[in-house]
PDB file of N, CA, C and O in Angstrom:
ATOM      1  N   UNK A   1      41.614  26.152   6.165  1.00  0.00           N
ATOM      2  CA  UNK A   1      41.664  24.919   5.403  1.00  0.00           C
ATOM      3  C   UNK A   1      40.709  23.867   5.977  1.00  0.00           C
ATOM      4  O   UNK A   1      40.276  22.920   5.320  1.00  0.00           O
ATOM      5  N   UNK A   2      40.498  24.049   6.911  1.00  0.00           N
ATOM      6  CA  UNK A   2      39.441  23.110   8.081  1.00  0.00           C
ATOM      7  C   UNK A   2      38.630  22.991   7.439  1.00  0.00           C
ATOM      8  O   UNK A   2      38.414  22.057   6.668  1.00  0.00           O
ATOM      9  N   UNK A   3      37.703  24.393   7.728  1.00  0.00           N
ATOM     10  CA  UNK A   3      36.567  24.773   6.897  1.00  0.00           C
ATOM     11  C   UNK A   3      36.164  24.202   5.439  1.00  0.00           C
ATOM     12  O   UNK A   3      35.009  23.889   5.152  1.00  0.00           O
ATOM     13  N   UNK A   4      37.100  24.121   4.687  1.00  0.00           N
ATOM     14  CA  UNK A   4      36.664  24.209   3.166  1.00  0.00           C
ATOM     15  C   UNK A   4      37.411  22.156   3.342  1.00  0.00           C
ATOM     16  O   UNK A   4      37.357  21.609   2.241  1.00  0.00           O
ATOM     17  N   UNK A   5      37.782  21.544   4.074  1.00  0.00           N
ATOM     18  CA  UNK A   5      37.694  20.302   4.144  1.00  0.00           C
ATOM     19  C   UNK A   5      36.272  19.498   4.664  1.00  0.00           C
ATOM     20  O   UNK A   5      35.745  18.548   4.085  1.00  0.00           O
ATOM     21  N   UNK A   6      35.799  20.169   5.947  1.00  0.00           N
ATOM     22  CA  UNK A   6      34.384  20.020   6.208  1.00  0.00           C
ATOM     23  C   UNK A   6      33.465  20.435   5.299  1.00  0.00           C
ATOM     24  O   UNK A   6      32.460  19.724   5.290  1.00  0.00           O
ATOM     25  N   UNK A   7      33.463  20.944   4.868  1.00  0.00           N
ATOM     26  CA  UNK A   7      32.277  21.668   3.510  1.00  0.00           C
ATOM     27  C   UNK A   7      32.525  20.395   2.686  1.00  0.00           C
ATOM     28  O   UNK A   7      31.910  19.328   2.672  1.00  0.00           O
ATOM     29  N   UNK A   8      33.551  20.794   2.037  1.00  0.00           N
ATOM     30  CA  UNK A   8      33.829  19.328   0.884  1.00  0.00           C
ATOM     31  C   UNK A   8      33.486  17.773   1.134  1.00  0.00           C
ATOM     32  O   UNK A   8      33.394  16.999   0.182  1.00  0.00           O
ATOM     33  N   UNK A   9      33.275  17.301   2.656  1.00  0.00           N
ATOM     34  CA  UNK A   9      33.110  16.395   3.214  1.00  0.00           C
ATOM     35  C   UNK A   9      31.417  16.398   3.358  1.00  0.00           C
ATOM     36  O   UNK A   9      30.657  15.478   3.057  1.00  0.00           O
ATOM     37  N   UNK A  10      31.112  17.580   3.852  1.00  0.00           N
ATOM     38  CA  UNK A  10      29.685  16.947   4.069  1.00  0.00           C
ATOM     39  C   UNK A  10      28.652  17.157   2.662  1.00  0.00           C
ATOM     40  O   UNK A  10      27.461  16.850   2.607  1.00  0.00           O
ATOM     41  N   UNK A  11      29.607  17.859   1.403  1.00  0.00           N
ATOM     42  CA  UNK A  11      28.885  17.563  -0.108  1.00  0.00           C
ATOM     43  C   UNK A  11      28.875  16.359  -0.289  1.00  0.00           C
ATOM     44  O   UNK A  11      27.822  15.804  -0.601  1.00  0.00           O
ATOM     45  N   UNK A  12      30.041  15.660  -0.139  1.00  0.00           N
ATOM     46  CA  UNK A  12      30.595  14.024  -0.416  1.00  0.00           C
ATOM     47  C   UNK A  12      29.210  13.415   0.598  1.00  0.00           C
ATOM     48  O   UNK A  12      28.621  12.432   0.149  1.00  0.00           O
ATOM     49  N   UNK A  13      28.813  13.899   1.690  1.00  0.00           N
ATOM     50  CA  UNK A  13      27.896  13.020   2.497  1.00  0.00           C
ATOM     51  C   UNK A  13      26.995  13.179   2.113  1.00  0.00           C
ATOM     52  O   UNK A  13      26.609  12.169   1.525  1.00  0.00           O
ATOM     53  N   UNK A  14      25.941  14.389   2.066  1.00  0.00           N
ATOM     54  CA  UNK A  14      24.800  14.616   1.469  1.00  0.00           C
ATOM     55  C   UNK A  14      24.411  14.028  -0.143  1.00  0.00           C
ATOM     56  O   UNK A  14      23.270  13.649  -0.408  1.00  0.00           O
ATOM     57  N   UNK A  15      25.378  14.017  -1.019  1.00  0.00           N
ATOM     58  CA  UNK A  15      25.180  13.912  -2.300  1.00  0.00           C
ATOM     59  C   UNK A  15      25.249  12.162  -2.486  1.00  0.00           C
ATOM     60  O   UNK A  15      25.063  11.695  -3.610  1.00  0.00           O
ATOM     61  N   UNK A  16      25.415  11.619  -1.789  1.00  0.00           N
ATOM     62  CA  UNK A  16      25.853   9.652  -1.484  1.00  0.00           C
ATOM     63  C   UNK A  16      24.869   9.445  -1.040  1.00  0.00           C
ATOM     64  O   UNK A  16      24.365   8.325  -0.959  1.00  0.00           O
ATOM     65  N   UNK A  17      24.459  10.312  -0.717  1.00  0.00           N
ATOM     66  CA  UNK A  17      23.017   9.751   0.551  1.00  0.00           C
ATOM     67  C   UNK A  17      21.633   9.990  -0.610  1.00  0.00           C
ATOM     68  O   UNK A  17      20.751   9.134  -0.534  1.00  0.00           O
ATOM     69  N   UNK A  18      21.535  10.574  -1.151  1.00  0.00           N
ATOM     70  CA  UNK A  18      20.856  11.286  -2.365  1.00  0.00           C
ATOM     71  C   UNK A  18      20.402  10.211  -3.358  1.00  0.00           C
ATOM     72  O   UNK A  18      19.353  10.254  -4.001  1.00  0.00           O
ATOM     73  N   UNK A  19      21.389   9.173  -3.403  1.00  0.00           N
ATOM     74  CA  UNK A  19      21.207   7.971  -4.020  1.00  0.00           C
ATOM     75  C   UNK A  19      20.079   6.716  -3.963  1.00  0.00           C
ATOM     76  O   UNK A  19      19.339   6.103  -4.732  1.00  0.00           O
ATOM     77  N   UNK A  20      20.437   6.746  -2.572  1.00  0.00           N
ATOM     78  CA  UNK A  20      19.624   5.658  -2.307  1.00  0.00           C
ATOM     79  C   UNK A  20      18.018   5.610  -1.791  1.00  0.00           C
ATOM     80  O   UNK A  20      17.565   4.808  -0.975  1.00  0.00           O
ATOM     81  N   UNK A  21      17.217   6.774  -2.540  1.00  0.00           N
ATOM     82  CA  UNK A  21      15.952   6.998  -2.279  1.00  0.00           C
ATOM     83  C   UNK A  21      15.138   6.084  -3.546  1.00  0.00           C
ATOM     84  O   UNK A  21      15.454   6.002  -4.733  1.00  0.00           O
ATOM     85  N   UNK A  22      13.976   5.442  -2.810  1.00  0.00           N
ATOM     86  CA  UNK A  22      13.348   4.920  -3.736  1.00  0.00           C
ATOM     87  C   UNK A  22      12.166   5.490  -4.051  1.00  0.00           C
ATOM     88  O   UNK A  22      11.473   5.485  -3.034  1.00  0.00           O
ATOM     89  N   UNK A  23      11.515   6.046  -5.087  1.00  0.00           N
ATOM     90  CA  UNK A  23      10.508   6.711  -5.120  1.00  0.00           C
ATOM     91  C   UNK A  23       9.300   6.160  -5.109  1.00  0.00           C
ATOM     92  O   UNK A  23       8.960   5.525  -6.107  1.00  0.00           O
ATOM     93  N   UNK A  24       8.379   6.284  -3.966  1.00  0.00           N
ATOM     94  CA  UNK A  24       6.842   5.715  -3.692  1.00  0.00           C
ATOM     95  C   UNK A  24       6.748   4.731  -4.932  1.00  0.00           C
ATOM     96  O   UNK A  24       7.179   3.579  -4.879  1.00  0.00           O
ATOM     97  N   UNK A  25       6.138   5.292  -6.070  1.00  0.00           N
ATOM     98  CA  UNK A  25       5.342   4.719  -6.987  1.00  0.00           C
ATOM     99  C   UNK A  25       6.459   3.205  -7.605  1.00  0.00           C
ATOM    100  O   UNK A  25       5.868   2.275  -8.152  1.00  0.00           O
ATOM    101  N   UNK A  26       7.996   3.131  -7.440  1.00  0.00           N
ATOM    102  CA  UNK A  26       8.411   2.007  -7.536  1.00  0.00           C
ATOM    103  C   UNK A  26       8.740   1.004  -6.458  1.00  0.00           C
ATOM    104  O   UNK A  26       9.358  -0.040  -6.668  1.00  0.00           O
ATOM    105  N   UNK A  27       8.305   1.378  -5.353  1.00  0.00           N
ATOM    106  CA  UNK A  27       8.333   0.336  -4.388  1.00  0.00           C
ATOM    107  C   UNK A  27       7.710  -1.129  -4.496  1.00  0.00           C
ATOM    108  O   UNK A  27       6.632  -1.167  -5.088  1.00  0.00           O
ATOM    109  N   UNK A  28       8.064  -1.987  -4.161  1.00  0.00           N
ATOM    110  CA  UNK A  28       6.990  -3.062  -4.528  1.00  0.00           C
ATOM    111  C   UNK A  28       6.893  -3.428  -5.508  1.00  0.00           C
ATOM    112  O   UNK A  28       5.759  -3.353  -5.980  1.00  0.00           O
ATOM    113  N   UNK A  29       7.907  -3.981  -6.314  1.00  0.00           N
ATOM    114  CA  UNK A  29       8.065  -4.148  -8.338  1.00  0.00           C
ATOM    115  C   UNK A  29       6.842  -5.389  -8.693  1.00  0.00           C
ATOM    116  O   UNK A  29       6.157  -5.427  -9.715  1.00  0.00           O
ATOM    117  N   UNK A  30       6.793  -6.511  -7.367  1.00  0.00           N
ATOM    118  CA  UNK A  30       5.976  -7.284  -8.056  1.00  0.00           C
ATOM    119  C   UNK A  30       4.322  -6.809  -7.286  1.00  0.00           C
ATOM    120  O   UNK A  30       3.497  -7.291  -6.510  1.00  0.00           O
ATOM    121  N   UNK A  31       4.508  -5.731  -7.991  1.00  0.00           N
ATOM    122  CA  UNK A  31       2.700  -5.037  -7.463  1.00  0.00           C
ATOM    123  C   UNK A  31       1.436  -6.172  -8.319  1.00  0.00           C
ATOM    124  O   UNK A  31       1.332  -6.818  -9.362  1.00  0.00           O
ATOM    125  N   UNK A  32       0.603  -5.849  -6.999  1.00  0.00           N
ATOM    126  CA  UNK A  32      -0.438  -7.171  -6.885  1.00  0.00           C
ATOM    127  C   UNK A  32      -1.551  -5.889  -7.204  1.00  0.00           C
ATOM    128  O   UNK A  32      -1.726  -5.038  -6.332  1.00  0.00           O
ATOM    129  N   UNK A  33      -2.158  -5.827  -8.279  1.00  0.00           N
ATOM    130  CA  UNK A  33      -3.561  -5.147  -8.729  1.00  0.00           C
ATOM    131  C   UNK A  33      -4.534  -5.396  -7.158  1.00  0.00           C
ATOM    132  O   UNK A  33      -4.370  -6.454  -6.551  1.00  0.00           O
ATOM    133  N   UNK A  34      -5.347  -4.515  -6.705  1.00  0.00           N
ATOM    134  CA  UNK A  34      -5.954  -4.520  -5.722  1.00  0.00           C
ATOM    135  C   UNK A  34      -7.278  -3.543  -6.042  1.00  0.00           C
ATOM    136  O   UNK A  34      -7.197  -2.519  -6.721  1.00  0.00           O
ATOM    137  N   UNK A  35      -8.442  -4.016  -5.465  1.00  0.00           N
ATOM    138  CA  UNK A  35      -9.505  -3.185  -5.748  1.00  0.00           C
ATOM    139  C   UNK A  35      -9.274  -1.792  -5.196  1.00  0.00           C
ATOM    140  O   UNK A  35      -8.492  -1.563  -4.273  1.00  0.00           O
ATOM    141  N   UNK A  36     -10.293  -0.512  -6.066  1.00  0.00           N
ATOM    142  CA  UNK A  36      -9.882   0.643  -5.709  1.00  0.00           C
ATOM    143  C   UNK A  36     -11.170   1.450  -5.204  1.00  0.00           C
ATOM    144  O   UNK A  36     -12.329   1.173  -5.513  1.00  0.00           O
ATOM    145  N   UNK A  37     -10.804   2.379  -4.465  1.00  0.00           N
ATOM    146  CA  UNK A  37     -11.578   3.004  -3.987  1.00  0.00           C
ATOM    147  C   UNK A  37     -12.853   3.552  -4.720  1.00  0.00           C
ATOM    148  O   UNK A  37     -12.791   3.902  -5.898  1.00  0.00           O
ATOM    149  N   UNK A  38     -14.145   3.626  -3.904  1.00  0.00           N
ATOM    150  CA  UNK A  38     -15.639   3.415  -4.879  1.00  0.00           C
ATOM    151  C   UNK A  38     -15.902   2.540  -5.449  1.00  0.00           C
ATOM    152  O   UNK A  38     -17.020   2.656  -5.951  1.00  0.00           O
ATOM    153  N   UNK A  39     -15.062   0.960  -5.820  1.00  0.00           N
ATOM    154  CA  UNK A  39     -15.978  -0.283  -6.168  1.00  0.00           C
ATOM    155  C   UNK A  39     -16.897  -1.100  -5.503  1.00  0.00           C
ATOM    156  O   UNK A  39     -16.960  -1.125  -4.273  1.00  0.00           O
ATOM    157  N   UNK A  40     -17.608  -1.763  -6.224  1.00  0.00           N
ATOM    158  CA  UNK A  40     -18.642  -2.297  -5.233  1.00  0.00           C
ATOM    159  C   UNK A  40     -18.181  -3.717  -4.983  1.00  0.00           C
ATOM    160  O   UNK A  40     -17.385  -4.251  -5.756  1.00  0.00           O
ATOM    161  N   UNK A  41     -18.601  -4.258  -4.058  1.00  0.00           N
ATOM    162  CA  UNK A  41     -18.520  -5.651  -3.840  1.00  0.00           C
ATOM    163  C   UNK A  41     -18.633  -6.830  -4.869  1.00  0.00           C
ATOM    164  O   UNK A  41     -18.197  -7.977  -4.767  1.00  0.00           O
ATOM    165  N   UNK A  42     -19.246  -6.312  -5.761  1.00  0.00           N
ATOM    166  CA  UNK A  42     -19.937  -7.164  -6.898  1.00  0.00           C
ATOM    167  C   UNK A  42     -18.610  -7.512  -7.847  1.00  0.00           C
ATOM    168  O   UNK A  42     -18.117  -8.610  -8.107  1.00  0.00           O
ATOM    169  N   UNK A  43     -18.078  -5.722  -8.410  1.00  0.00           N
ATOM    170  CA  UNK A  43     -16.944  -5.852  -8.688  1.00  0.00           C
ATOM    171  C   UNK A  43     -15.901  -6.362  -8.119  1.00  0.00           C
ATOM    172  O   UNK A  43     -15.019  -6.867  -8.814  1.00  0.00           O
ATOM    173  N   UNK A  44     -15.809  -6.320  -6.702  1.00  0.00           N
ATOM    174  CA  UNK A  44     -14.090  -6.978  -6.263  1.00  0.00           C
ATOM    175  C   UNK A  44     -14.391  -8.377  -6.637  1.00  0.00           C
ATOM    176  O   UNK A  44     -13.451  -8.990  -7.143  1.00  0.00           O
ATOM    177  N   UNK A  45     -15.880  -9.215  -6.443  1.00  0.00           N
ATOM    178  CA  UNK A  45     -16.041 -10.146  -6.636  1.00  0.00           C
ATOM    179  C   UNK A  45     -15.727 -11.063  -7.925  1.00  0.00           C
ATOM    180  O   UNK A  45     -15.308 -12.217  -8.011  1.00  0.00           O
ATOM    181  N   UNK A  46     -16.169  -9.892  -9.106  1.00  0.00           N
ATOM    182  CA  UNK A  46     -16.128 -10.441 -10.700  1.00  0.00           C
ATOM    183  C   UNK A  46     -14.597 -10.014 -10.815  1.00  0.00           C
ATOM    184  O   UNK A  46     -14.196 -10.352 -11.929  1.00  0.00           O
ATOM    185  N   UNK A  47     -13.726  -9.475 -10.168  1.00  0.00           N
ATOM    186  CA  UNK A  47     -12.450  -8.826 -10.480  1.00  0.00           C
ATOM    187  C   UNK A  47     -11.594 -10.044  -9.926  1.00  0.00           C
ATOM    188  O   UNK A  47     -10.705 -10.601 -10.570  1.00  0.00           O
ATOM    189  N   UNK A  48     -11.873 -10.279  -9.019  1.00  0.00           N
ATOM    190  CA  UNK A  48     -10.612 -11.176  -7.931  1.00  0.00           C
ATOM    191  C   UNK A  48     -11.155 -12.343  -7.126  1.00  0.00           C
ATOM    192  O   UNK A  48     -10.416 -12.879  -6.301  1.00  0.00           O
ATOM    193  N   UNK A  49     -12.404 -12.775  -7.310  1.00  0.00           N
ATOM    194  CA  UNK A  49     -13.267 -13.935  -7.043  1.00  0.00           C
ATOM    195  C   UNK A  49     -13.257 -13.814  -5.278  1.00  0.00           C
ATOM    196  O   UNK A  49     -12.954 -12.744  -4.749  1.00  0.00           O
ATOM    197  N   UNK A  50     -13.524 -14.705  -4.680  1.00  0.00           N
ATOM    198  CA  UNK A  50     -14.250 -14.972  -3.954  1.00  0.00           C
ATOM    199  C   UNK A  50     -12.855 -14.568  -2.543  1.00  0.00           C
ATOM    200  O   UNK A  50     -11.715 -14.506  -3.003  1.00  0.00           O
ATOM    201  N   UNK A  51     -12.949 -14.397  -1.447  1.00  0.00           N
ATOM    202  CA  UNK A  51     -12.447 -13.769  -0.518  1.00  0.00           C
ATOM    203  C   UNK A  51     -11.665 -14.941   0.184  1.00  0.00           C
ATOM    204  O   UNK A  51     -11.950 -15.931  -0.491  1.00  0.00           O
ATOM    205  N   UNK A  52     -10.893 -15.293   1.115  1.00  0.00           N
ATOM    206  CA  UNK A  52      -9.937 -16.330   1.974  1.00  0.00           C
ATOM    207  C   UNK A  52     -11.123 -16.337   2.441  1.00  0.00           C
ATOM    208  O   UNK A  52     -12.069 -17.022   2.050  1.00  0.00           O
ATOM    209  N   UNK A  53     -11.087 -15.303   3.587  1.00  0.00           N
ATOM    210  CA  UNK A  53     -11.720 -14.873   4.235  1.00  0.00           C
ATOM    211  C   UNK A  53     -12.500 -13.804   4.411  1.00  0.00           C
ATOM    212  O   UNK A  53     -12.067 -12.820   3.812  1.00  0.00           O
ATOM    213  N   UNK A  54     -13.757 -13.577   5.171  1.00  0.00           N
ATOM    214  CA  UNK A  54     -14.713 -12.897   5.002  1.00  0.00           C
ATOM    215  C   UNK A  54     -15.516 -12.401   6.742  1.00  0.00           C
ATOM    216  O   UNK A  54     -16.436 -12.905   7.386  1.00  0.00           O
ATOM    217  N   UNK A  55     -14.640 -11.243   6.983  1.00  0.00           N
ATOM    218  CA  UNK A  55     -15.071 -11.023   8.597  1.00  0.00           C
ATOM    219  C   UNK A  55     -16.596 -10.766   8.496  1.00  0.00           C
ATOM    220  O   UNK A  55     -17.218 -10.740   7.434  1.00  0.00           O
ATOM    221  N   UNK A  56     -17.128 -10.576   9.746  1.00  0.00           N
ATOM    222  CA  UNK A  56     -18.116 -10.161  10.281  1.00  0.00           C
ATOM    223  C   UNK A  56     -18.537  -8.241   9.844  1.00  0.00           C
ATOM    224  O   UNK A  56     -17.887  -7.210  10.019  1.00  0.00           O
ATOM    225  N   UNK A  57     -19.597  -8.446   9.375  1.00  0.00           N
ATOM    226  CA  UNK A  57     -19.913  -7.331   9.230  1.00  0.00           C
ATOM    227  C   UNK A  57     -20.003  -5.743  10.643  1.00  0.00           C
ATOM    228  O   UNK A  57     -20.941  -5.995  11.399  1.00  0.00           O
ATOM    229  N   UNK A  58     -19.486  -4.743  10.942  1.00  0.00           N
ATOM    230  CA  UNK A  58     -19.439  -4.264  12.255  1.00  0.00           C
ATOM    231  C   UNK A  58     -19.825  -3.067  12.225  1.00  0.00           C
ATOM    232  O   UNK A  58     -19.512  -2.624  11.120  1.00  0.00           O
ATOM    233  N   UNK A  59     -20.401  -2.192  12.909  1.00  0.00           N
ATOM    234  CA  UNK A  59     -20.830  -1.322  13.687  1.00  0.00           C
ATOM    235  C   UNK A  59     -21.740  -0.109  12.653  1.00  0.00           C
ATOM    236  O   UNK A  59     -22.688  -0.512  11.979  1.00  0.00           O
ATOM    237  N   UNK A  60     -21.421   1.045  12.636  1.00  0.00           N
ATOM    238  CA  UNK A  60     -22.650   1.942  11.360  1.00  0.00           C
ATOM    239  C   UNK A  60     -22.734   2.695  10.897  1.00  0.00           C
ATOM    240  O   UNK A  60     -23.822   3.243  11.072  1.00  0.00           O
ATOM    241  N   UNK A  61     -21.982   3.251  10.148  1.00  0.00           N
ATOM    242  CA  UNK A  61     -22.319   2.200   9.283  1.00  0.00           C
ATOM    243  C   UNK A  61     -21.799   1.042   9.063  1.00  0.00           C
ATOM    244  O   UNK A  61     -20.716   0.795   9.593  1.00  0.00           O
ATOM    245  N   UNK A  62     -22.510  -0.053   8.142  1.00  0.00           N
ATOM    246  CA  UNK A  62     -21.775  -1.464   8.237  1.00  0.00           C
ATOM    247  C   UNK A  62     -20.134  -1.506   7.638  1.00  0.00           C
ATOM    248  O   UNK A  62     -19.938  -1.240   6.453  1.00  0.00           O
ATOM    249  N   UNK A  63     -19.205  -1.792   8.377  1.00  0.00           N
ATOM    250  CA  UNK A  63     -18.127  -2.162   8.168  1.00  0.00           C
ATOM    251  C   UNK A  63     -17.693  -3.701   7.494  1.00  0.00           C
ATOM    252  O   UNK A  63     -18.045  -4.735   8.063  1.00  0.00           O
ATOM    253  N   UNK A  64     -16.866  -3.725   6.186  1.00  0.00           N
ATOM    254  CA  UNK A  64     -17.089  -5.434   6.102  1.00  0.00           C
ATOM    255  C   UNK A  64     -15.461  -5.333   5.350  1.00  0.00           C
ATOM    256  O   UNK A  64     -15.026  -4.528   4.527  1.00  0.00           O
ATOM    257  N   UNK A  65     -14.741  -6.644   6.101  1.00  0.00           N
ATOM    258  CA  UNK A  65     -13.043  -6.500   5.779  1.00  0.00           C
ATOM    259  C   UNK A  65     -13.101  -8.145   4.805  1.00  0.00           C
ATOM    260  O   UNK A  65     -13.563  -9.157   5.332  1.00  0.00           O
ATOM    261  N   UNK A  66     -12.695  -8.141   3.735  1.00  0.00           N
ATOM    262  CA  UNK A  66     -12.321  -9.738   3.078  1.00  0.00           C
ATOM    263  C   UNK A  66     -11.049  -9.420   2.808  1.00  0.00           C
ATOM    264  O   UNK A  66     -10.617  -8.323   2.455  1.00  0.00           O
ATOM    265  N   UNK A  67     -10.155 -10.944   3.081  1.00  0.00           N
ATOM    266  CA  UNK A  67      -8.883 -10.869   3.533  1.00  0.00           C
ATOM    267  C   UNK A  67      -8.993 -12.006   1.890  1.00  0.00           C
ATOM    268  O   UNK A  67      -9.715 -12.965   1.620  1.00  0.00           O
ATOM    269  N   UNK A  68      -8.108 -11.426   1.260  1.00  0.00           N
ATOM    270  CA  UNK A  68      -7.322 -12.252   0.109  1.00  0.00           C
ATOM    271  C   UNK A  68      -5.903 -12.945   0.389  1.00  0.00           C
ATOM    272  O   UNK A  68      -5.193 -12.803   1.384  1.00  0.00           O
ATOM    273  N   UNK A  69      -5.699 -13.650  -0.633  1.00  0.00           N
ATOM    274  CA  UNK A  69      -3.967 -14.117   0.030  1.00  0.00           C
ATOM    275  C   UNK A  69      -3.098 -12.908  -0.215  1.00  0.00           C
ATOM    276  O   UNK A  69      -2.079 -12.956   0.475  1.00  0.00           O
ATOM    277  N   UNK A  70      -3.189 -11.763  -1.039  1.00  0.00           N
ATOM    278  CA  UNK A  70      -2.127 -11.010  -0.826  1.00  0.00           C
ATOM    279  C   UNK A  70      -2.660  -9.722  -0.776  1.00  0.00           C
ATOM    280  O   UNK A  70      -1.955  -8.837  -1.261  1.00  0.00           O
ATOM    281  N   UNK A  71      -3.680  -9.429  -0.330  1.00  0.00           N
ATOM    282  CA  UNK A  71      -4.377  -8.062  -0.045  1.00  0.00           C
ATOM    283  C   UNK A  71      -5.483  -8.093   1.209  1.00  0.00           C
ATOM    284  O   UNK A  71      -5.934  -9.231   1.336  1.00  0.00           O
ATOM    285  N   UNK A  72      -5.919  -7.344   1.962  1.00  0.00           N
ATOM    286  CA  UNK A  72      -7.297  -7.127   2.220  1.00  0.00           C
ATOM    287  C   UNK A  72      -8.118  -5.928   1.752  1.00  0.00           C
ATOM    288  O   UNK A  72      -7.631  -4.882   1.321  1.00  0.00           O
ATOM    289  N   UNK A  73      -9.204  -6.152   1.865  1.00  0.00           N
ATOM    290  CA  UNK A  73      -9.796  -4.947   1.260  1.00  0.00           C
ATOM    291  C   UNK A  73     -11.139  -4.640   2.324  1.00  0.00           C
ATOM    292  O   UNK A  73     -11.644  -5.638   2.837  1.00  0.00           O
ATOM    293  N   UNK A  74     -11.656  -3.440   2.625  1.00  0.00           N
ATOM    294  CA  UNK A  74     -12.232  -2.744   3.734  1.00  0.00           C
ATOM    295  C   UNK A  74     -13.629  -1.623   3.154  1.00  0.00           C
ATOM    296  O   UNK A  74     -13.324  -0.545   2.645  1.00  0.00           O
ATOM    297  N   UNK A  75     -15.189  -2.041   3.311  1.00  0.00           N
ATOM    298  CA  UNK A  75     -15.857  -1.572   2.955  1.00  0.00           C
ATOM    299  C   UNK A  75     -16.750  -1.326   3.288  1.00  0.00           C
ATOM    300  O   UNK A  75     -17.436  -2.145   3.900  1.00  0.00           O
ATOM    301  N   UNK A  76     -17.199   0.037   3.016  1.00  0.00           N
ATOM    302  CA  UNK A  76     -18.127   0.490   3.963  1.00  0.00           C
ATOM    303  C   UNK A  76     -19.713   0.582   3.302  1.00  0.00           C
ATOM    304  O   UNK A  76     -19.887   1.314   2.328  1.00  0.00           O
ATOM    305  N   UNK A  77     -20.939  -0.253   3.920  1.00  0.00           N
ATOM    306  CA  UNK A  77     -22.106  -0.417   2.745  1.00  0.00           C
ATOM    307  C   UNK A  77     -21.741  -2.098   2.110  1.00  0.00           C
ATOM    308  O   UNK A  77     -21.542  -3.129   2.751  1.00  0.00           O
ATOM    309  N   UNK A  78     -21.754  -1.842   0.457  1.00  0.00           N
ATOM    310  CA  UNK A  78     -21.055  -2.244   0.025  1.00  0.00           C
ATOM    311  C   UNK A  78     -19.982  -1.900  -1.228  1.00  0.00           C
ATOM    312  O   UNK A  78     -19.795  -2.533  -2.267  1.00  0.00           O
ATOM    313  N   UNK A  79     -19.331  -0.631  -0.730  1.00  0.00           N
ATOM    314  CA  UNK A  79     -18.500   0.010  -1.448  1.00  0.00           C
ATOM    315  C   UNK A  79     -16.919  -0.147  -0.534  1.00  0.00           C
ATOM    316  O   UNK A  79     -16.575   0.026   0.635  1.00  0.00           O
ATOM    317  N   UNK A  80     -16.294  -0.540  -1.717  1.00  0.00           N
ATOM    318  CA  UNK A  80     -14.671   0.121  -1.104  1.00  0.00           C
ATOM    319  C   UNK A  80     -14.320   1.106  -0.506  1.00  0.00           C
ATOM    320  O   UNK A  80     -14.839   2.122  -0.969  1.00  0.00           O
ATOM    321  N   UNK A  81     -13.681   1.270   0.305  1.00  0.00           N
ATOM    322  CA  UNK A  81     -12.615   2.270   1.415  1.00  0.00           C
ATOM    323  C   UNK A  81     -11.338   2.205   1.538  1.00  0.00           C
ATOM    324  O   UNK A  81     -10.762   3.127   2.116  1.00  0.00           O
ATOM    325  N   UNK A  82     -10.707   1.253   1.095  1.00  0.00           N
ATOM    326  CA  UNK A  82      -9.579   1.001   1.693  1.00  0.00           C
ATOM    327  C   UNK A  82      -9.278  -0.065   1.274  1.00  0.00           C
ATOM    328  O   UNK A  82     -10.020  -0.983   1.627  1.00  0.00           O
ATOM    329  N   UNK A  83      -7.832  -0.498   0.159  1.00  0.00           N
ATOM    330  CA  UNK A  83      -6.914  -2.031   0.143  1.00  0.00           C
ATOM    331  C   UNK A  83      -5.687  -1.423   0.900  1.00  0.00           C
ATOM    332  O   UNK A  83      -5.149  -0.382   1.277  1.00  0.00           O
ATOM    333  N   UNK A  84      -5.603  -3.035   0.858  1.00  0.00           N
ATOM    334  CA  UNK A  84      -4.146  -2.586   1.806  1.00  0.00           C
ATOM    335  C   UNK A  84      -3.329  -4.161   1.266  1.00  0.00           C
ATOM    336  O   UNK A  84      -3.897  -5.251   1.336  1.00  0.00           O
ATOM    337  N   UNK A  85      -2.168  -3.998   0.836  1.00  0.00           N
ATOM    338  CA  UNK A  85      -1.546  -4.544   0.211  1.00  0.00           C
ATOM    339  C   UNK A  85      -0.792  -5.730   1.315  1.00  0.00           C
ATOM    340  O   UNK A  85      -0.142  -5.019   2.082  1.00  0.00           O
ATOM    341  N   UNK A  86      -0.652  -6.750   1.604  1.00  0.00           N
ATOM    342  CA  UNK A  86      -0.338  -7.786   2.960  1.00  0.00           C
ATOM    343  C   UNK A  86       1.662  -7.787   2.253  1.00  0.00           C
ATOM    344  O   UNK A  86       2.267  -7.911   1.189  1.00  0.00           O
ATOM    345  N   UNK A  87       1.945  -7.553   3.766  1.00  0.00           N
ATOM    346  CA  UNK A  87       3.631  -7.587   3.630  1.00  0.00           C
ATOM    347  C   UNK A  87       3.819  -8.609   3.065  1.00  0.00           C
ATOM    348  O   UNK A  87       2.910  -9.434   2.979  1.00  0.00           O
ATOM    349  N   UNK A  88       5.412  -8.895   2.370  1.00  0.00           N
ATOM    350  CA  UNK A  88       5.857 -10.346   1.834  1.00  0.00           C
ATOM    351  C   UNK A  88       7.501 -10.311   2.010  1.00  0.00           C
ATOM    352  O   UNK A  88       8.347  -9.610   1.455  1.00  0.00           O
ATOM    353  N   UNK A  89       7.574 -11.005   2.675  1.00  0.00           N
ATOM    354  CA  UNK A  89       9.195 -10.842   2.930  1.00  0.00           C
ATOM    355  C   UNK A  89       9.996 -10.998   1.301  1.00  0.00           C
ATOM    356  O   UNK A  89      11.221 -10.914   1.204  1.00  0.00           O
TER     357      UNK A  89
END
């Protein structure tokens, strides 16, 4: 009787737990559009205007990071590599 109480117990655990997964693509409901990989500078520019901020270009090939208020974005040349979406409590 043990047995078939532990079994029944850890369905009840596994299957509760099963619930509360959020799947990638709805994380983040108030998603902020962000430039995408292979645009050019020109575009993030005509897309999302002008940068907060605008680091120093670095090493070589040229590396260049512009920091928006709710994104940065990371490019190599002047093509995209990389957004990255800035936490928000």
């Amino acid at each position: 009787m043990k047995k078939i109480t532990a079994i029944f117990a850890f369905f009840i655990a596994t299957t509760a737990f099963a619930d509360i997964t959020v799947p990638v693509g709805q994380q983040g409901e108030e998603s902020t559009d962000v430039p995408i990989h292979g645009q050019k500078m020109d575009e993030v520019l005509n897309t999302f205007g002008e940068p907060t901020k605008e680091h120093a270009t670095v090493g070589e090939p040229p590396i260049t990071r512009w920091d928006y208020d709710e994104f940065i974005v990371v490019f190599e040349n002047e093509t995209v590599i990389q957004s990255v979406k800035k936490h928000t409590n």
